[in-house]
C-alpha positions, 0 to 999 in steps of 0.5 A: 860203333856198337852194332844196333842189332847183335850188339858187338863192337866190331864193324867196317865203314861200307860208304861215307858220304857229306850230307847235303849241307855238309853239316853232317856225314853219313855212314854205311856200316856192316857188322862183321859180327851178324852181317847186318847194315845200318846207317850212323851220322857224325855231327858237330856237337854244338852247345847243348840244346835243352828242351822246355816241356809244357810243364816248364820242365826241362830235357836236353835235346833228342833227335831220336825223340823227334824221329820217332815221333815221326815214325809214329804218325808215319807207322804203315804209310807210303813215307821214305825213311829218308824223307823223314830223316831230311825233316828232322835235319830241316827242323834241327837247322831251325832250330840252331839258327834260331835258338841258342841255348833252349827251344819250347817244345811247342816249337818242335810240335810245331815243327813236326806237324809242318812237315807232317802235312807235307810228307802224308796228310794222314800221318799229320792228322794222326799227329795233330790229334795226339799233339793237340789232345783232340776230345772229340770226333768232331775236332777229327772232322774239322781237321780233315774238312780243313784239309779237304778244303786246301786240296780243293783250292790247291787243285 
């Protein structure tokens, strides 16, 4: 494994441990280069997902793509690196148990703004303004008007 940081191949396994579903492990590793830790997940490689894009094109499946975008609406809000690992899983799960060979990304826009509205309502409102291309501050307010009035009914 390529080291993220200094780049060289020479690294040792700190800690293995089975995800909480066992569909995966994770993998504490130490550069014996730099020093450096970081974290790396081994998977089963199912039949490749593609992805159908707003234009009909298609792409194979990324879950860096997904986390980042993630990391994007969470950039400078109190969210775990490890809650917004759990909501990539949740939504790879569904997808495999609901898809077999293609998945809208519509689907996974979806996805991520559930989850989203879940871990930090700022980074949902950041989120949903990019992914449903809001025009106006207006589309702003009623998101976060509709927002206000869930918390309010949920309090």
């Amino acid at each position: 494994m390529r080291c993220p940081f200094c780049r060289k191949d020479n690294d040792r396994v700190v800690d293995s441990r089975s995800s909480a579903d066992g569909t995966a492990i994770r993998r504490r590793r130490e550069c014996l280069e730099c020093k450096r830790r970081y974290t790396t997940y081994e998977t089963i490689e199912e039949g490749a997902i593609r992805v159908v894009k707003k234009n009909g094109g298609r792409e194979p499946y990324e879950r860096a793509k997904v986390l980042a975008s993630f990391q994007k609406a969470c950039e400078k809000r109190p969210v775990s690196t490890e809650a917004l690992e759990d909501a990539v899983d949740e939504i790879e799960k569904a997808i495999n148990s609901m898809f077999e060979r293609e998945v809208s990304s519509r689907f996974i826009g979806e996805e991520v703004m559930k989850h989203l509205y879940k871990l930090d309502h700022v980074a949902y409102v950041r989120y949903a303004s990019v992914y449903r291309d809001f025009k106006e501050v207006s589309e702003f307010v009623k998101e976060v008007e509709r927002l206000k009035r869930e918390q309010e009914r949920g309090q």
